[in-house]
C-alpha positions as CSV (number, residue, x, y, z in Angstrom):
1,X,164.8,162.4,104.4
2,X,165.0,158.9,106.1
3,X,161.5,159.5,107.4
4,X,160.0,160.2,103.8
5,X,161.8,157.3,102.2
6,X,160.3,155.0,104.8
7,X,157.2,156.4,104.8
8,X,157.1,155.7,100.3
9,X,158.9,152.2,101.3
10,X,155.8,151.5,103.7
11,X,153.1,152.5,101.0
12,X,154.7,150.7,97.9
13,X,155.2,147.6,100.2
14,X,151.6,148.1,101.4
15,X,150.3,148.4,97.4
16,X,152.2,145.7,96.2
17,X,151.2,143.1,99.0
18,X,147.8,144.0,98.8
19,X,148.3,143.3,94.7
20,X,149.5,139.8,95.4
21,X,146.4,139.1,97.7
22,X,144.6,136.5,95.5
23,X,141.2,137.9,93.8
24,X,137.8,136.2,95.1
25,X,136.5,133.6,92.3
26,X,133.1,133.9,91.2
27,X,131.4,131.4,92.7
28,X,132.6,133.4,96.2
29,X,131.6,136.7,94.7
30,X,128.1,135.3,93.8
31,X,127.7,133.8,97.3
32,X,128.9,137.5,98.8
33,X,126.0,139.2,96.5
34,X,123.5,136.5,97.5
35,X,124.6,137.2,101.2
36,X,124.1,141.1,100.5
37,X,120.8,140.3,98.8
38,X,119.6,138.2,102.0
39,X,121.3,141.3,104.7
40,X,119.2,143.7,102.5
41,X,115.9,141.9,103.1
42,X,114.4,143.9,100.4
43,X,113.2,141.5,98.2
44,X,112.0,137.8,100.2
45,X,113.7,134.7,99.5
46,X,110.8,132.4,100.5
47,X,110.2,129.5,98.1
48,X,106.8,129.1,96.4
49,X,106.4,126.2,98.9
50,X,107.1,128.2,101.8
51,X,104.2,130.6,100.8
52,X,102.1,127.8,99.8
53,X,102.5,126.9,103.4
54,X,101.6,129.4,105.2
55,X,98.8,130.5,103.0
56,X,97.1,127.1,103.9
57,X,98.4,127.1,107.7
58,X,96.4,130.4,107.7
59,X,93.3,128.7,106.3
60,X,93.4,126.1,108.8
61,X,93.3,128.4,111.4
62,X,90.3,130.2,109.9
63,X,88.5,127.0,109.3
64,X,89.2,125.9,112.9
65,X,88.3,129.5,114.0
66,X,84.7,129.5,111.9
67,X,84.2,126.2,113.2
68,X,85.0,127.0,116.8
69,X,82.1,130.0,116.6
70,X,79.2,127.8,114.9
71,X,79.8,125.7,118.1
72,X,79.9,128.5,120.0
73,X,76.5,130.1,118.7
74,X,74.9,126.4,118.4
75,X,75.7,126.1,122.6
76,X,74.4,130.2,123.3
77,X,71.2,129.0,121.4
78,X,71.4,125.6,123.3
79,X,71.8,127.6,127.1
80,X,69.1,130.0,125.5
81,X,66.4,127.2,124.9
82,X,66.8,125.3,127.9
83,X,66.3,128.8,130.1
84,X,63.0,129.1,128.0
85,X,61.8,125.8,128.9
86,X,62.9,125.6,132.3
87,X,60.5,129.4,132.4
88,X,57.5,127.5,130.8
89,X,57.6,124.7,133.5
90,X,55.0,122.0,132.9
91,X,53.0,123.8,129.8
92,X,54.1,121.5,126.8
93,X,52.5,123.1,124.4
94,X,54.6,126.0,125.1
95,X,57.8,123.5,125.5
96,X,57.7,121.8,122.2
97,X,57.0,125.4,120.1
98,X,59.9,126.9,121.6
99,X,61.9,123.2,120.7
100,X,60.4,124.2,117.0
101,X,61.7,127.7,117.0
102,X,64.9,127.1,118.2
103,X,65.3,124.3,115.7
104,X,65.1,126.8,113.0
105,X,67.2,129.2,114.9
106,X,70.2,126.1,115.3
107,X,69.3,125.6,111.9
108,X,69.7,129.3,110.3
109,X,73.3,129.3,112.5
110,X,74.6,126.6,110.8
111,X,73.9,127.3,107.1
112,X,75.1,130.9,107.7
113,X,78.4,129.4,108.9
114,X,78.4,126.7,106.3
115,X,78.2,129.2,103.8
116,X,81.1,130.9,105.6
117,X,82.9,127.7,105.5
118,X,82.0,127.3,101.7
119,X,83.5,130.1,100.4
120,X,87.5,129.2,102.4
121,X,87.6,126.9,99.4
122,X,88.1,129.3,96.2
123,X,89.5,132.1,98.7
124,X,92.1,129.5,99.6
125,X,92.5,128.5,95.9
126,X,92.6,131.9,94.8
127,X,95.3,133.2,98.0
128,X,97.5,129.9,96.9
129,X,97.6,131.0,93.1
130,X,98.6,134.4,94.6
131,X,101.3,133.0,96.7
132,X,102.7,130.9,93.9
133,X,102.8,134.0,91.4
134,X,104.9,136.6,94.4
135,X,107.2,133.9,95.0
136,X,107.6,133.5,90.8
137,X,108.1,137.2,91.3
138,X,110.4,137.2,94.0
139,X,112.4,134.6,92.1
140,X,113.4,137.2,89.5
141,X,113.8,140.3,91.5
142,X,116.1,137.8,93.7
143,X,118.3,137.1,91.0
144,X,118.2,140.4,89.4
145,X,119.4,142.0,92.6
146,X,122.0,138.9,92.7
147,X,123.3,140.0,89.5
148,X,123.3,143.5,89.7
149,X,125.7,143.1,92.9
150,X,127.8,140.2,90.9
151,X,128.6,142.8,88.2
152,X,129.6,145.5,90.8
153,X,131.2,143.5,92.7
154,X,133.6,142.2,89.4
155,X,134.2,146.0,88.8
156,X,135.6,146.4,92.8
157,X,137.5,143.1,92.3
158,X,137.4,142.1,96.5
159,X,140.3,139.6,97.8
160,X,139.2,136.1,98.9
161,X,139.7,137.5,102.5
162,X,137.3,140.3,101.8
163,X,134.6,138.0,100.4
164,X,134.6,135.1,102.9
165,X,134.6,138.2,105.4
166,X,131.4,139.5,103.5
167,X,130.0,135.8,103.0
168,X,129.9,135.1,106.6
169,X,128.9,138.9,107.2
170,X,125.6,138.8,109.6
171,X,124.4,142.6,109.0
172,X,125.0,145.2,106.1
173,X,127.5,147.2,108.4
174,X,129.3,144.0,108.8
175,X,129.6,143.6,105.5
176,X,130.9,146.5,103.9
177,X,132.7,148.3,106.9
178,X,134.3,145.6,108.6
179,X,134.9,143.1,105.2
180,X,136.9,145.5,103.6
């Protein structure tokens, strides 16, 4: 009889300290859903300017990269002329038409990648507009999810221990098996 009466003593003492535990405020419960949201990584939390920024650190390595192969091509055809005209020794008649027809060829290498250079501009334009609309996007779905976990979160009514637990929670096991 002493065992059971201890045992309901325990429990009731248990129910009603954990009823005393102050409730988390919203501001903490907000921060705990924004932390769930970010542990999640389904949706990205990468600011338009982030994007911005690495759309145009990816067109700066495509423009160096473009650039990088017309100097490339313009040295091949370079190594390739001078191999002709060391091969026609002293005829100069035969020197200054290959000079001529590797003029053209230099010349046909660089519009085709000028033209390749051309179009980065609206492609860039175009990838930046992109950019700025997913992270517009993102923005919602961000605060969507954010609110959906605030109003659950209201409903389960978690202690301020529980939610500075799940605040500084660094993975989604963390969070709700060890901040409980």
């Amino acid at each position: 009889m002493k065992k059971i009466a201890t045992i309901i003593a325990t429990v009731l003492g248990g129910a009603f300290l954990v009823s005393c535990l102050p409730s988390a405020t919203d501001q903490e419960i907000a921060q705990m859903c924004e932390k769930l949201t970010e542990l999640r990584g389904e949706v990205s939390s990468a600011t338009a300017d982030e994007m911005v920024a690495e759309v145009e650190e990816d067109f700066a390595e495509r423009k160096e990269r473009l650039e990088k192969r017309q100097a490339e091509a313009l040295e091949a055809i370079d190594a390739e002329l001078k191999a002709k005209v060391a091969e026609a020794g002293e005829d100069e008649e035969a020197k200054t038409k290959l000079e001529e027809d590797y003029a053209a060829k230099k010349k046909e290498a660089s519009a085709g990648h000028a033209e390749e250079l051309s179009k980065l501009g609206p492609d860039k334009e175009a990838a930046i507009k992109a950019a700025k609309e997913k992270a517009a996007a993102n923005e919602k779905d961000w605060a969507a999810a954010v609110e959906k976990c605030v109003a659950d979160a209201k409903k389960e009514g978690p202690t301020q221990n529980v939610a500075k637990c799940r605040i500084e929670a660094k993975t989604v096991d963390q969070y709700w098996n060890q901040c409980r």
